[in-house]
C-alpha positions in Angstrom: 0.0 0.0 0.0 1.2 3.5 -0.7 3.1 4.9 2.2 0.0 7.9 1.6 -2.5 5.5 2.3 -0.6 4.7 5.9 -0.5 8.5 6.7 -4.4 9.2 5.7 -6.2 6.4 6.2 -9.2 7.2 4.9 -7.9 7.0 1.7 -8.1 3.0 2.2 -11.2 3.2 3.4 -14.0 5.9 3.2 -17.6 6.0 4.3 -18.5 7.7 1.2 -17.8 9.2 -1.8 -18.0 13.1 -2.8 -19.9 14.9 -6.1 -16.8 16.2 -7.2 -15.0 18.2 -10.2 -12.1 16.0 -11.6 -9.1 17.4 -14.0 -7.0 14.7 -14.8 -3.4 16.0 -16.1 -1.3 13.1 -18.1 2.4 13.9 -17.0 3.5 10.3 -18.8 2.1 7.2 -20.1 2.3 5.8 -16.5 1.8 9.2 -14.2 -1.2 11.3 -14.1 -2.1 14.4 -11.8 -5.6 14.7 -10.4 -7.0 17.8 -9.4 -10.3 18.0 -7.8 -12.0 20.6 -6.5 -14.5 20.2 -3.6 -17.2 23.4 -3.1 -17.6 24.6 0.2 -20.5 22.8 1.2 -19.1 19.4 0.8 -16.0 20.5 3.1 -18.2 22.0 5.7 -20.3 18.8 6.4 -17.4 16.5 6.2 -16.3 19.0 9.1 -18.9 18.7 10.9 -20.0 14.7 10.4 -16.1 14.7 12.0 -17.0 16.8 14.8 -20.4 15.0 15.4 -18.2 11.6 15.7 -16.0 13.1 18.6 -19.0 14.5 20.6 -20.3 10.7 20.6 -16.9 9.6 22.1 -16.0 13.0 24.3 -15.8 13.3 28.4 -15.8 16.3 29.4 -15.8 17.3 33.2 -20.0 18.1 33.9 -20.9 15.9 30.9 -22.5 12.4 30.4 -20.7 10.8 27.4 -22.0 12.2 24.4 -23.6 15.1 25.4 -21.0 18.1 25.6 -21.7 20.8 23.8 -20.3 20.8 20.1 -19.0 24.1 20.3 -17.2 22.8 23.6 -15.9 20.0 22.0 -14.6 21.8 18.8 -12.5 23.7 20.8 -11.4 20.5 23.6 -9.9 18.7 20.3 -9.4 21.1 17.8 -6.2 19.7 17.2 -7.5 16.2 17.0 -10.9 17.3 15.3 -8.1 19.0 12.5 -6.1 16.5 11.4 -8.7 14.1 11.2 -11.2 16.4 9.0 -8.4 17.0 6.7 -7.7 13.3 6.1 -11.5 12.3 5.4 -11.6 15.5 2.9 -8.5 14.3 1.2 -9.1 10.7 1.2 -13.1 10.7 0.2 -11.7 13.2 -2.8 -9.2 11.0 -4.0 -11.5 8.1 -4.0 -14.6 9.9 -5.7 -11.8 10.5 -8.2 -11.0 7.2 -8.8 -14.4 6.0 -8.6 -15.6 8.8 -11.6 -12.2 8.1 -13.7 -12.0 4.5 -13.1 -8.7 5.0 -12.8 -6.3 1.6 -12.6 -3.6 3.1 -9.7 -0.7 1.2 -8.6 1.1 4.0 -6.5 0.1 7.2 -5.0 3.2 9.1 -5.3 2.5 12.2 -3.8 -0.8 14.4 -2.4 -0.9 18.1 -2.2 -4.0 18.7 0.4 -3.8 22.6 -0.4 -5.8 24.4 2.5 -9.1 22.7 3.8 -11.0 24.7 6.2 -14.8 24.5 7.2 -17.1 26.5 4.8 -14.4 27.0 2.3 -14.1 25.0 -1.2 -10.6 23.1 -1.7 -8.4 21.3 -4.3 -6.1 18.2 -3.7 -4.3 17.0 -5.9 -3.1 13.7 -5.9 0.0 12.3 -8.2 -0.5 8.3 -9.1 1.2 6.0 -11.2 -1.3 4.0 -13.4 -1.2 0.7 -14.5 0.4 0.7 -18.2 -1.6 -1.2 -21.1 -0.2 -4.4 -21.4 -0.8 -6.5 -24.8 0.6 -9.7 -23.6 2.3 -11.9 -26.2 1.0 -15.7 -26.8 2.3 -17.0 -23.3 1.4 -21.0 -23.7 4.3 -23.3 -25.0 7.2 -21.0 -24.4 9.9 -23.1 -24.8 11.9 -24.6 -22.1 15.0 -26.9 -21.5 15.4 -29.2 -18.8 18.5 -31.9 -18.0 18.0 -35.0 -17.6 17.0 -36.6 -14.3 18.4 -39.9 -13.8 22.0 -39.6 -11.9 24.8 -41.2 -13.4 27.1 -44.3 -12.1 30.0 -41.7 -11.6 27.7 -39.1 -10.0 26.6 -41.9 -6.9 30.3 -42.9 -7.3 31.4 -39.3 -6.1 28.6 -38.9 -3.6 29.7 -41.9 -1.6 33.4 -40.7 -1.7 32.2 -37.3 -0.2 30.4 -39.2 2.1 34.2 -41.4 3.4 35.7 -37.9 3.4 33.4 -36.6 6.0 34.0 -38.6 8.2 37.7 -39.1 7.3 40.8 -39.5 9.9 43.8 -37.4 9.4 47.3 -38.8 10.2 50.8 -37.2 10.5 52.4 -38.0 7.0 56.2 -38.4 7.0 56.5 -37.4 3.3 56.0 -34.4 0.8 52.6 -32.9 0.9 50.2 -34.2 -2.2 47.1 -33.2 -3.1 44.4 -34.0 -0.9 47.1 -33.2 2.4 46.0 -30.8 5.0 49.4 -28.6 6.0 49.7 -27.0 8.8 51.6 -23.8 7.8 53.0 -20.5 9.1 53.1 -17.4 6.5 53.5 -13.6 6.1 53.0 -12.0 2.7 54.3 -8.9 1.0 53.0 -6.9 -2.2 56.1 -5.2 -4.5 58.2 -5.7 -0.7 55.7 -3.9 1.2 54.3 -6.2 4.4 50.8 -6.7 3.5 49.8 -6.0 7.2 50.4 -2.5 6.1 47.9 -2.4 3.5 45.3 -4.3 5.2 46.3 -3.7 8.9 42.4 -5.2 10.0 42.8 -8.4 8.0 45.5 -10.1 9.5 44.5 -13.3 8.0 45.8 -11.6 4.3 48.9 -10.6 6.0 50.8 -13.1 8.8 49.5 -16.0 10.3 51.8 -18.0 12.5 49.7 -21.2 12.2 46.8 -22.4 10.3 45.7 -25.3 7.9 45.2 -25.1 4.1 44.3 -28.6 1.9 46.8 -29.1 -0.8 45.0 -28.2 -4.2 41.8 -28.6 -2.4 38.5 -28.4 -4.8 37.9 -25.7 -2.2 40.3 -22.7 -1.9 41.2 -20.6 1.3 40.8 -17.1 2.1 44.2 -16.7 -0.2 43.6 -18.2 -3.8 46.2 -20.2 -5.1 48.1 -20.7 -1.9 47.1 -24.4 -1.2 48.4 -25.4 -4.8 51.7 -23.3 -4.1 52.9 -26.0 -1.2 52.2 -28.9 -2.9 55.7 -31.4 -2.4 56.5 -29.7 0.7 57.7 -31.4 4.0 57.3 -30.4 7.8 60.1 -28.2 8.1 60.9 -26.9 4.5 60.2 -23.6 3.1 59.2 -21.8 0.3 57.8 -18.4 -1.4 54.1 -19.0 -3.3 53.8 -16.1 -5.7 49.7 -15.4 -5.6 47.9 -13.3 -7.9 44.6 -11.2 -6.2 41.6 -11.5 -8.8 40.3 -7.6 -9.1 37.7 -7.1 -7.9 38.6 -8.7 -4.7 35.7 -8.2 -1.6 37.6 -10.1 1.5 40.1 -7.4 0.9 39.5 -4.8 -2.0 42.9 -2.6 -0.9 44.7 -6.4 -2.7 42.5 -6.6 -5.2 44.2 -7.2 -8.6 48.1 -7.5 -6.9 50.4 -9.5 -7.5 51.5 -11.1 -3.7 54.4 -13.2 -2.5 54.3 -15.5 0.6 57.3 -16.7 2.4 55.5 -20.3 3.9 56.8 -22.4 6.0 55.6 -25.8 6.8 54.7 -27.1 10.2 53.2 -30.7 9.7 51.4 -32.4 7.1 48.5 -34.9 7.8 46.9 -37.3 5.0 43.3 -37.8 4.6 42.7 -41.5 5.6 38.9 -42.6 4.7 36.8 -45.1 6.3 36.3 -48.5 5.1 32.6 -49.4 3.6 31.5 -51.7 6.3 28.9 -52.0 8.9 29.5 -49.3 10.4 29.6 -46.6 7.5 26.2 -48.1 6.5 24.9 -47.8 9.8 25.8 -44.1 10.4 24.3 -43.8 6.9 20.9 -45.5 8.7 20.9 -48.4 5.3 22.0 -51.8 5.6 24.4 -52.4 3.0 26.0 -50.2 -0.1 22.8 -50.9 -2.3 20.9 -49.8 0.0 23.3 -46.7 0.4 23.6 -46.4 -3.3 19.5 -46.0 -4.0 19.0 -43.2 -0.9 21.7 -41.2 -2.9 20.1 -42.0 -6.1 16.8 -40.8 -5.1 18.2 -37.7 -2.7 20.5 -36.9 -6.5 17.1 -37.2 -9.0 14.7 -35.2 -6.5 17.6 -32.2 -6.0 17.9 -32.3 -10.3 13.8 -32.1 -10.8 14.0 -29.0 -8.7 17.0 -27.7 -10.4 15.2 -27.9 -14.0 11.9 -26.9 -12.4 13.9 -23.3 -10.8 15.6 -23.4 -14.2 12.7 -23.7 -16.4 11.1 -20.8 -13.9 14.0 -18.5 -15.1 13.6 -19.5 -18.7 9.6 -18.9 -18.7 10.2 -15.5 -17.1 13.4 -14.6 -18.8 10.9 -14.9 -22.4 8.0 -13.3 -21.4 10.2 -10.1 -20.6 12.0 -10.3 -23.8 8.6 -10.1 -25.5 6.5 -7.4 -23.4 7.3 -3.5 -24.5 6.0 -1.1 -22.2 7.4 1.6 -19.6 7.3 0.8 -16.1 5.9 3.0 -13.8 8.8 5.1 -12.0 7.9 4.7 -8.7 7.6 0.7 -9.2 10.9 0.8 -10.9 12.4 3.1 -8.0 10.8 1.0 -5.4 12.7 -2.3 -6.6 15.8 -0.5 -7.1 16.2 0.0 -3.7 15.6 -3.4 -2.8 17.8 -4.9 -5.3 20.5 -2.8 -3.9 19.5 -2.9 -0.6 20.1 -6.9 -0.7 23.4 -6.2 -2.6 25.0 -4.2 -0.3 23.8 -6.5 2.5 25.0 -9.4 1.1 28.6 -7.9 0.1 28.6 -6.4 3.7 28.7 -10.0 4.9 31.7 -11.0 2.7 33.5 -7.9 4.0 33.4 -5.4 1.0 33.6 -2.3 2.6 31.6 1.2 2.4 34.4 3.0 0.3 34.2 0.5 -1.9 30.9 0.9 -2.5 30.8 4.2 -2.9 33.5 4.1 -5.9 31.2 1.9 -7.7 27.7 4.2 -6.7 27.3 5.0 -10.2 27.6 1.6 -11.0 25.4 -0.3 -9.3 22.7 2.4 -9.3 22.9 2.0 -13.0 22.5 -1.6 -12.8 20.0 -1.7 -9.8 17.4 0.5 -12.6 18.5 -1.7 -15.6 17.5 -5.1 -13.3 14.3 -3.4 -11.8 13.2 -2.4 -15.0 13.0 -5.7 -16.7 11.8 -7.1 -13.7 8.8 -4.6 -12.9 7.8 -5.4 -16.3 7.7 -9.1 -16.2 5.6 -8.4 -12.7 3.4 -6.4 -14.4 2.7 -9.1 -17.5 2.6 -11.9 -14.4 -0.2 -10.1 -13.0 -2.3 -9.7 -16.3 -1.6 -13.5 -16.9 -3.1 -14.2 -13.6 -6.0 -11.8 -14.4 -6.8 -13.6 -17.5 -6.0 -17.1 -15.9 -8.6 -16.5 -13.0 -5.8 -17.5 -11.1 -6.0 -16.0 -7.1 -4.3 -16.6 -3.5 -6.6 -18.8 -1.1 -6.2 -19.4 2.6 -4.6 -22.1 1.7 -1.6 -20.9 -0.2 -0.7 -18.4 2.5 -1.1 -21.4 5.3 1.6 -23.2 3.5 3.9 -19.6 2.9 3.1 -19.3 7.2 4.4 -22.7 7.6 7.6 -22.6 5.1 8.7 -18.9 7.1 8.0 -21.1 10.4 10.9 -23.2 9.1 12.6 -21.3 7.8 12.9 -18.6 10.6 12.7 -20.9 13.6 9.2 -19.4 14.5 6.3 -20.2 15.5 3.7 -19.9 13.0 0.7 -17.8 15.2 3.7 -15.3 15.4 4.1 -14.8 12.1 0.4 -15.1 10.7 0.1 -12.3 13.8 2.1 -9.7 12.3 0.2 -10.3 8.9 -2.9 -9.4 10.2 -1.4 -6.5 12.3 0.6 -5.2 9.0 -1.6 -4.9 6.0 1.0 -3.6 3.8 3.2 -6.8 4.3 0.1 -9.2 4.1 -0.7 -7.8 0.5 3.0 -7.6 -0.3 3.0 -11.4 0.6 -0.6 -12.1 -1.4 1.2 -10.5 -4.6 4.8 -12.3 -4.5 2.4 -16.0 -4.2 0.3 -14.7 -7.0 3.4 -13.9 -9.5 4.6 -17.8 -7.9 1.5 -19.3 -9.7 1.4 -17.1 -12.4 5.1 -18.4 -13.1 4.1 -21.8 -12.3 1.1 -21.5 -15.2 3.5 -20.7 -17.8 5.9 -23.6 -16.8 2.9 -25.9 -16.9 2.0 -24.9 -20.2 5.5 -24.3 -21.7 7.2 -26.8 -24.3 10.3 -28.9 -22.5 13.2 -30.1 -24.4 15.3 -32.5 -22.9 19.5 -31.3 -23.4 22.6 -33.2 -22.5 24.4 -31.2 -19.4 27.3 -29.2 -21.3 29.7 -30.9 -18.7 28.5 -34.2 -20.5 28.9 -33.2 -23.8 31.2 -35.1 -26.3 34.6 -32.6 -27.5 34.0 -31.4 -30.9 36.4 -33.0 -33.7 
C-alpha cells in the first residue's frame, strides 16, 4: 500500500464518496495528476460529520458521554478534530476520483492537500502511477529446456566418496605434501616488498598467520587463492615463497584486489586424509544396511535435487521470455521502489563477505545503474505476471498463505501464530505477501503450459572434432 494511504487512512477506506470536479493531467504514459476541487458545502459537512463523531466519544468534566456541547468539543480537540477532518476530505476526494475516472492506480506518489477549512471550497491534488496497457504476447508453449533426471554411475560414485571424506581421519604423513594433504603452515606475505599488514592492517588473516591449515590443491580454496596449490611437495620443516595473484575485484580485501602477492610459507606438519572402510558401520551411520541400499538413498536424494533444479531453471527460462517479449514503460515509482531493494540486498550481502563502504561508494554510479536496468525488466515481467493471472482467473486462497506461514515457520525458527500475527497486524506486508504467491502461480502457469526439451548437461557433452 502506498506509504500515503498509511498517513491518511481514509484513503483506504472511506464511508462515502463526494460529487466532485475532476481534471485529470497526463504527465506520462504511466503518471497522471488529479485535481479535484471540492465546493464549500461538501468541506463543511465532512467538518462537521467529523466533529459529530468526537461528541459521541468525548468526556468532558459536567458531561455524560456524548452530550458536551459541540461548540465545547470543537474547541477540547481542535487539534485532534483537525487532522482528522483534513484526512477524510482528502481521502473521500481521492477516491470519488478514482471512482468517476475509473482509474487503474498502482502508486500514490505524492498528495498536495492545499488548504481545507470548514465553509471553504478546496483542491487536492493527488499524483498516481497507473497501471500501463499491457498487450501480452502468446504465453502458452514458451519453450523450455530441462537436464536429464536420472543420476549417473559416476555421480553416486562421487557422492559416496564425499560421504568417506566426511567422516575421514587425518594422520601425521612423513612425506612431501600431495594433493588432498592438510598442511599446517606459518606465512606472512608482501605486495612489490611492502608487508601486507600494512595495507590491510584489519585483516590479519591476508597478511601473517603463524599457524593455520590449508588442503593441498583442495576443490575448495582458502581465504588466499592459489596458496594451497603453491605448497604442494613440501615437507614439515621446508620452506618456500608461493607467488599469488589477487583477482580484481577482490571483496575479502578490495585494498589487494588485482596485486600481485608473494608469501614466504613455511611448513609445520602435514597430515593425510585416511577414509573409512565401507562396512557395517559406515552403513549404519548412513541408517541403510548395505551399499545398495546406500547407493539408492543417494540416487533418489540426486534425482529429487535435479527435478528441482530444471523446475527453478525452467522458472527463469519462462520469465526470462515473457520479458523479452513485453514492451512497455514501467511505472517510476515501481521501478524506483525495486531499485532499492535490489540494492538494498546487494550491499547486505557484500557487507557480509566484508566489502567495505568505500568501496561501494567508488562503484555508486555503477550499481545504481545496474539496480534501474535489473528493476526495469523485472517490474515489467511483474506487471505481464499479474495480467496473466488476471486472464487465468488465477487467485491466492487461505490455503496458499497457510503453507507460505508454515515454510517462514521453518525457515525462521518461529512459531507460526507469530508470524500469521504480524500479517494481520501489518496490511502492507500481508498484501505484499498475497502478490509475491500470485506472481509464484502465475510463473508456475507458464511452466505448466510451456514446451520442454530435454539437453545433455554441457559438462557431458562429447569434444567437438
Amino acid at each position: 500500500m502506498p506509504a500515503y494511504v498509511e498517513r491518511f487512512p481514509s484513503i483506504a477506506n472511506p464511508s462515502e464518496s463526494f460529487p466532485v470536479n475532476i481534471q485529470v493531467n497526463d504527465l506520462s504514459e504511466t503518471r497522471k495528476h488529479l485535481v479535484i476541487a471540492l465546493e464549500p458545502a461538501e468541506v463543511d459537512a465532512e467538518h462537521q460529520a467529523v466533529v459529530a463523531e468526537f461528541v459521541k466519544m468525548a468526556r468532558l468534566p459536567g458531561f455524560r458521554p456524548g452530550k458536551a456541547p459541540a461548540a465545547m468539543v470543537a474547541k477540547r480537540y481542535a487539534k485532534e478534530i483537525g487532522d482528522e477532518f483534513r484526512q477524510k476530505v482528502v481521502g473521500k476526494a481521492y477516491q470519488s476520483a478514482l471512482k468517476d475516472q475509473k482509474i487503474d492506480v498502482l502508486n500514490v506518489v505524492n498528495v498536495e492537500p492545499g488548504t481545507i477549512e470548514p465553509g471553504a471550497a478546496a483542491s487536492v491534488t493527488v499524483a498516481v502511477d497507473v497501471r500501463p496497457e499491457i498487450r501480452l504476447p502468446e504465453y502458452t508453449g514458451l519453450p523450455t529446456e530441462i537436464e536429464p533426471v536420472e543420476p549417473t554411475e559416476k555421480e553416486i560414485d562421487e557422492i559416496v566418496e564425499g560421504l568417506r571424506a566426511e567422516r575421514a581421519d587425518f594422520k601425521v604423513a612423513d612425506r612431501e605434501s600431495r594433493k588432498g594433504d592438510f598442511v599446517k603452515l606459518a606465512y606472512e606475505g608482501n605486495v612489490e616488498g611492502k608487508p601486507i599488514l600494512e595495507i590491510v592492517p584489519d585483516k590479519q588473516i591476508y597478511g601473517k598467520v603463524p599457524q593455520t591449515w590449508e588442503e593441498v590443491e583442495g576443490s575448495q580454496e582458502g581465504v588466499i587463492p592459489g596458496l594451497g596449490k603453491g605448497i604442494a611437495g613440501l615437507k614439515t620443516g621446508e620452506k618456500r615463497d608461493v607467488s599469488v595473484a589477487y583477482p580484481d575485484p577482490f571483496p575479502g580485501a578490495p585494498a589487494l584486489a588485482g596485486k600481485a602477492a608473494t608469501y614466504a610459507v613455511e611448513v609445520l606438519e602435514v597430515r593425510e586424509r585416511v577414509l573409512p572402510p565401507i562396512d557395517a558401520d559406515f552403513f549404519k551411520a548412513h541408517q541403510v544396511d548395505d551399499l545398495a541400499g546406500l547407493r539408492s538413498q543417494i540416487a533418489i536424494r540426486l534425482k529429487f535435487q535435479k527435478e528441482q533444479r530444471n523446475l527453478q531453471a525452467q522458472r527463469r527460462q519462462v520469465t526470462d521470455a515473457l520479458g523479452s517479449k513485453i514492451e512497455i514503460i514501467p511505472p517510476d515509482s515501481l521501478v524506483e521502489a525495486e531499485s532499492q531493494s535490489i540494492l538494498r540486498r546487494f550491499i547486505e550481502e557484500n557487507m557480509r563477505r566484508g566489502v567495505s563502504p568505500e568501496q561501494f561508494e567508488k562503484d555508486k554510479k555503477e550499481l545504481v545503474d545496474g539496480a534501474r536496468k535489473s528493476a526495469v525488466n523485472r517490474v515489467k515481467i511483474q506487471l505481464a505476471l499479474a495480467k496473466i493471472a488476471e486472464n487465468e482467473k488465477l487467485t491466492v486462497s487461505g490455503e496458499d498463505l497457510e503453507r507460505f506461514i508454515q515454510r517462514e515457520a521453518m525457515r525462521t525458527n518461529e512459531k507460526p501464530a507469530r508470524i500469521a500475527k504480524e500479517l494481520t497486524k501489518n496490511r502492507e506486508q500481508l498484501q505484499s505477501v498475497q502478490q509475491s504467491l500470485l506472481f509464484d502461480k502465475a510463473v508456475d502457469f507458464l511452466v505448466s503450459k510451456a514446451t520442454v526439451r530435454t539437453v545433455t548437461p554441457k559438462a557431458e557433452q562429447p569434444a567437438q572434432s
